[in-house]
Structures are given as structure tokens and as C-alpha cells.
N, C-alpha and C positions, 0 to 999 in steps of 0.2 A: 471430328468426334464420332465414334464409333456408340452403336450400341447392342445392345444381347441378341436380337433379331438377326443384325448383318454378321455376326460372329460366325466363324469358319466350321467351329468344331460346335457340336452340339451340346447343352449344359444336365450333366447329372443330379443329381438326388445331392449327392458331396457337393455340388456350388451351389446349394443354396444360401451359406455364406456372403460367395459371389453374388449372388442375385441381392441380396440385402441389402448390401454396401452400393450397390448401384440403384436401387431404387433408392435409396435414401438421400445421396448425393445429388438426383434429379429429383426427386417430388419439390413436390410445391412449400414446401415446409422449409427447405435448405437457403431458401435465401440469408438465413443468419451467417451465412459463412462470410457474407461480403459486408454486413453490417459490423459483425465482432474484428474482421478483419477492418475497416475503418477506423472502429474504436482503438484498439489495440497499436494501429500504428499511428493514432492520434496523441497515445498514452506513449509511445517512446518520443515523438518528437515531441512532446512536452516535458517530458523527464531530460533530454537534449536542452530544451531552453531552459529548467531549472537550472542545470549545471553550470550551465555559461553563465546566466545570473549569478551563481552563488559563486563563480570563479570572479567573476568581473566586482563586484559588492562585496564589503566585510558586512558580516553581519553578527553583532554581536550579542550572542547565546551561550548560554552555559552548554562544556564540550560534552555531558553527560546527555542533553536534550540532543544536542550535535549526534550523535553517534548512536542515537536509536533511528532518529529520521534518517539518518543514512543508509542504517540497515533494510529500514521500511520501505524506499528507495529502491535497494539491492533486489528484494523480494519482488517487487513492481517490476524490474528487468524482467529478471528470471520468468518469471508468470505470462506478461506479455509475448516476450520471445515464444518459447516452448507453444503458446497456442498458435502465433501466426506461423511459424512453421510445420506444425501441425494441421493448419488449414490453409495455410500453401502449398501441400504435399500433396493433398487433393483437390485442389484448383488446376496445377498444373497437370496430374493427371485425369482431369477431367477432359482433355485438349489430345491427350497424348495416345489413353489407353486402346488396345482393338480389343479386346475379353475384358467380361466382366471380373474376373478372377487379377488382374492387375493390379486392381485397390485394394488387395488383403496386403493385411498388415505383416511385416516376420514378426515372431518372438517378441527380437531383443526388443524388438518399438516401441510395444506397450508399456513395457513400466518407461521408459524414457519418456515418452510423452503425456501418460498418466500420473507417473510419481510425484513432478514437481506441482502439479496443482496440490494434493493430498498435504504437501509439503506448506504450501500457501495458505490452506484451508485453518490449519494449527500456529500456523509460527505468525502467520498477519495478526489475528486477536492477540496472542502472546504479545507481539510487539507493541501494539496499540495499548495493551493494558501497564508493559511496562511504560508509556510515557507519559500516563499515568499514576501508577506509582510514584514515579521522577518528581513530579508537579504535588503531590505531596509531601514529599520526604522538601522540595525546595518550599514550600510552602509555609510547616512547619520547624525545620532548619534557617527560617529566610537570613536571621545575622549571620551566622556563620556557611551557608549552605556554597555561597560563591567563591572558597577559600577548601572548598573540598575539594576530594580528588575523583577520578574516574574507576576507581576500582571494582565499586560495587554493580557499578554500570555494566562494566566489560564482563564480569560473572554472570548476570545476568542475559545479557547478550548470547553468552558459550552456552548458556540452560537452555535457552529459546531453542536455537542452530542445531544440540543435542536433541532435544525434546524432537524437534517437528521433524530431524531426519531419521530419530528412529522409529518415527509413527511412519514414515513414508517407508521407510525399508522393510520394517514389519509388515505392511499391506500388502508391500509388492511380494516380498518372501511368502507370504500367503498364497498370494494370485498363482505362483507359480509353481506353488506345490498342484494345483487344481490342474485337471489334465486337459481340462477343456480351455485353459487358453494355452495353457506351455506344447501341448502335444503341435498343434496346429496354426497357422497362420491364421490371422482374425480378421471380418468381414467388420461387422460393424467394435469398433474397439472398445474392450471393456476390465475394468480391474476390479470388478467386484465378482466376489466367489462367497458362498455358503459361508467359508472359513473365516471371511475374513468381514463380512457384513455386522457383526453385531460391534465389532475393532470401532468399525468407521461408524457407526452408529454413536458409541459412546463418546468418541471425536467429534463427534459433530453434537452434539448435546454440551459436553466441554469447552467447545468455542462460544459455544451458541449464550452458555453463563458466560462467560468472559467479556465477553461486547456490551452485553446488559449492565455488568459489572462496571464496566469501563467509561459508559455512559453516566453510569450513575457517580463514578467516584468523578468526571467530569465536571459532572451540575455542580458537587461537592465544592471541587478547587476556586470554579468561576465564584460561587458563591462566597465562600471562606477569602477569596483574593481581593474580591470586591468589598468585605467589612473590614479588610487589613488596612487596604486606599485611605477610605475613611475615619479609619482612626488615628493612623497616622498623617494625614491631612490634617486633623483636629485637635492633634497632637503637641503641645507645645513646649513641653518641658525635653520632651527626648526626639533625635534624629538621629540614623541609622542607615548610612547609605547602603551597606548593605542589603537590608531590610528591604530599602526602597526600589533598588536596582532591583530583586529579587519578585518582587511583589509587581512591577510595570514589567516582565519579563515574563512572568507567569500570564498574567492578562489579555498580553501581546499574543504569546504563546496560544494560549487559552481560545480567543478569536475565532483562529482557524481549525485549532484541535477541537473541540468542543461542537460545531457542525460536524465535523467529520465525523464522529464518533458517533454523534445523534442517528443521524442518517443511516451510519451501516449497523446502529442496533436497530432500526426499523425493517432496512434494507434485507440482511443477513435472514432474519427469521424467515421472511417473505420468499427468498427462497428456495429456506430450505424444508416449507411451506408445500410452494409448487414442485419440488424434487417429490418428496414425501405423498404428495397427492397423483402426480403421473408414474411414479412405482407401484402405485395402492391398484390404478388403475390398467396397470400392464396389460392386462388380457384382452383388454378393449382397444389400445394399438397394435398396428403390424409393427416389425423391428422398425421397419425404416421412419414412420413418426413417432416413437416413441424418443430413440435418437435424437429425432429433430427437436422434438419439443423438451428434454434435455438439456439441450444445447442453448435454446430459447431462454431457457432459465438462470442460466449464466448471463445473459445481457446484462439485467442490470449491474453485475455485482463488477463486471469490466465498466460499464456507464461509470459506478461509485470508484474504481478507481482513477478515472479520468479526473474526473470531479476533485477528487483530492488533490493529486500532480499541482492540477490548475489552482486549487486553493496555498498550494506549499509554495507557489509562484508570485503569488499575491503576495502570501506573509514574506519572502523573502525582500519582493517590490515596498512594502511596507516598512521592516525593518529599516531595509533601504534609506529609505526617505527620512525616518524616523534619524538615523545616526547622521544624515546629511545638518538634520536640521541643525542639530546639537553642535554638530562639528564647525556649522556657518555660527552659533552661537558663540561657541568659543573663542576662536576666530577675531567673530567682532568686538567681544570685549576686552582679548588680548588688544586687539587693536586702539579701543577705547581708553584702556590701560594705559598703553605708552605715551599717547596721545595725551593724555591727562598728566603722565608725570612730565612729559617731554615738557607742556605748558608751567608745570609746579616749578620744574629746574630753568626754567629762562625767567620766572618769575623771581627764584631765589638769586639767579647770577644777578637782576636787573638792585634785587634791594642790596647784592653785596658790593655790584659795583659805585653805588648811591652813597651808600654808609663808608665807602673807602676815599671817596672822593671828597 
């Protein structure tokens, strides 16, 4: 590993780009690279063991619930991916480079590896609020809601997907009208410009109700799901499987939705909290910790999504369990069934061949 001192050619006024990106990558601040990198690839081979789960296991959920956690899922790729190659691009050039000028970035990299966070930052609340939604509309739909279809699901789904890729395109098309990143290769990587700051301002104000939102219509469902239990528990004149399938579906659901949602409305603010308070303070870091501590700031929000994976593993293990139990119920009372009629008809053959005799 080389550094700026043993470099061949002498550094101008123009590297000090160069110079940033390498003090940055070596201060004392950078150890986040190896912890997010942990997290992150803790977060795909969990998403890997969900899948085999849900491959291996029926589990049975309305395909509308289905088909937003899969998206929520897709996103968790995407997300994951794009940072550890992003912070493997500089790990292995940390090993490799002889100039500090090596670590700039081209162009085309920055929106490539800054876009799909921007993408992430809008379409994760979006998705979380729609499964939300979902859990009222099934809540208040609950007789008929299991006899619905996916339509309105899949609409919703295209909004989110349109929504978040034209906030991300719109930022990047911003960035790169700015001449100070498109003219030049980038030292420390950045997609924020004059232009496009108040964009991501308001995005980020918009998520930020959303989560709150999401949290709250949470408490909502648990609450509202749990006086449904009991009425129909206590219910004696009417039963509604529907209803009921609907209503311990929601609950089940609810479980693991309902921490998660808690958390990242706590999490979320916190932040974008600390984002908000080391921009205020800029002038008080050199590039290289400010970056750092940037970067820092995202721990948590990759921690919460670990957190989730692992909790979507659970409810899957749970579900699991839950349809074993039913399915060994049924089972044994088909079993008990036959058994009892099998004993009914040797009783009947025995009084017919009595009465014949």
C-alpha cells in the first residue's frame, strides 16, 4: 500500500480532490467501511435464508401482503448491493493504488452508486406505508377482503417504482447539470448540488411524515385487530371465516410489522437528525470527517434493516409453525373421523348380521 509521501510525481493545487479521498479512506473515522460492510453482507445472507425459508414453507398470506414484502425485499437487494460494491471499490483499492489521484471517482459512478440510495430513501417509506394501507383496507374489508384480487395492489406497487425513480432521476439530472461534479472526476463522492438540495430536502421531509404516518396507522390496525378478536370471540350468533381468517392474519402480520415500523419511525428521524446537524456543522470538519461521519450516520439505518430481514424470518418460521400446527390438526381429526366411522360401520355390519340371523 502506497501513500502521498512515496508517490513518484509531486501533488498540485488540482489533487487536492486526490488528497481528500485519501485522507478520508485512512483517518481514523473510516473504520465504518468494515462495520457497514459486515452489516450489509449480514443483510444479504439473510435475505438468502429468508428465500429458501419461504421456498422450502407455504405460508399462507393474502397475495396483496405477498407482493409488497417482496418488493420491500427487492429494495433491500438493490440497497445492500450498490453500497458493498461501493465500499469494496475502495477497500480493494486501498491495497492496490500508487497515487493518490487512483480513488477519484469517473462521472458515470456517481449517480450509479449515489442514485439508488435517493431511490431507497422514498420508495422504503412508500412501501411500508403501503402495507399499511393493505392491513386497513383487510381490516375493514375482513368478510370479503380474502376473495379480492390484486389489482389495486399492483397499481400501487407501479406509483411507488414511478414515484421513487423519478425523484432519483430528477436529483441525478440535477447533479449533473452542476459542473462541479460532471466536469471532473470526484474525490470525495457527492450528489448533492445547490440545485438540487432543497428537491432532497422536501424528500426527505415527505419520507420523514410517511414513517410517522405508518407507525401510527400501525398502532391503528393492532389496535382495531385486537377489538375485532374479541368480539368475535364473544360473538355468538354470527361466524365468519372470512372475518376470522382475516382478522388472525392481520395480528400475525401485525407482530413483526408493527416493531418494524415503530423503530424506523424513531430510527429514521435520528438520522436524519445527525445528517442535518454535521451539514449545519460543515465548516468545523475537514472533507475527510465530515464524509466519515456521514457515513456513520447510515449505520443505524443498515443495523434497522438487518433487523427487519431477521424479523421477516421469524414471521415466516412462525407462519410456519402456525400452518404445521393446523395441518397436524386436520390430519388428526380426518384420522379420528374414519376411525370413528370405520368403528360405527362394524358396529352396524355386527347389529345387521345379529338381526339376519
Amino acid at each position: 500500500m502506497a501513500n502521498n509521501s512515496s508517490s513518484s510525481s509531486p501533488l498540485t493545487p488540482a489533487d487536492k480532490s486526490c488528497i481528500d479521498i485519501e485522507t478520508a479512506l485512512f483517518g481514523s473515522n473510516y473504520p465504518v467501511i468494515h462495520i457497514q460492510l459486515f452489516l450489509l453482507g449480514v443483510v444479504l445472507i439473510a435475505i438468502c435464508s429468508l428465500i429458501h425459508k419461504y421456498n422450502k414453507n407455504h405460508i399462507g398470506i393474502h397475495k396483496n401482503l405477498k407482493l409488497l414484502l417482496v418488493n420491500t425485499i427487492i429494495l433491500y437487494i438493490i440497497n445492500s448491493l450498490v453500497w458493498i460494491v461501493f465500499f469494496l471499490r475502495y477497500r480493494i483499492q486501498m491495497f492496490t493504488y500508487k497515487h493518490p489521484c487512483d480513488f477519484l471517482s469517473p462521472v458515470w459512478m456517481v449517480p450509479l452508486f449515489l442514485g439508488p440510495p435517493k431511490l431507497y430513501s422514498i420508495a422504503y417509506p412508500c412501501f411500508h406505508f403501503a402495507i399499511a394501507f393493505e392491513r386497513i383496507r383487510s381490516t375493514f374489508l375482513a368478510k370479503r377482503y380474502e376473495r379480492m384480487g390484486t389489482k389495486s395492489t399492483v397499481i400501487i406497487i407501479w406509483i411507488v417504482w414511478f414515484l421513487s425513480f423519478g425523484y432519483m432521476m430528477y436529483v441525478i439530472w440535477m447533479a449533473m447539470a452542476d459542473p462541479t461534479i460532471s466536469a471532473n472526476p470526484q474525490g470525495i463522492v457527492t450528489i448533492t448540488t445547490e440545485a438540487n438540495a432543497n428537491v432532497m430536502l422536501y424528500g426527505t421531509i415527505v419520507s420523514m411524515v410517511l414513517v410517522i404516518l405508518t407507525a401510527l396507522c400501525d398502532w391503528f390496525i393492532f389496535i382495531m385487530n385486537k377489538r375485532l378478536h374479541i368480539f368475535t370471540r364473544n360473538s355468538r350468533t354470527e361466524y365468519n371465516l372470512s372475518l376470522n381468517y382475516q382478522i388472525n392474519e392481520n395480528t400475525q402480520a401485525m407482530l413483526v410489522i408493527f416493531p418494524i415500523d415503530i423503530s424506523f419511525a424513531i430510527i429514521y428521524p435520528i438520522h436524519n437528525v445527525l445528517v442535518i446537524l454535521i451539514r449545519a456543522y460543515r465548516s468545523a470538519f475537514t472533507k475527510a470527517d465530515f464524509v466519515s461521519y456521514c457515513y456513520w450516520a447510515n449505520t443505524p439505518l443498515f443495523l434497522h434493516s438487518l433487523v427487519t430481514v431477521l424479523l421477516y424470518i421469524r414471521f415466516i418460521n412462525r407462519s410456519s409453525n402456525i400452518t404445521k400446527r393446523r395441518n397436524f390438526v386436520k390430519r388428526k381429526l380426518k384420522e379420528e373421523g374414519k376411525t370413528h366411522f370405520k368403528f360405527l360401520e362394524e358396529q352396524w355390519n355386527r347389529k345387521s348380521g345379529f338381526s339376519t340371523d
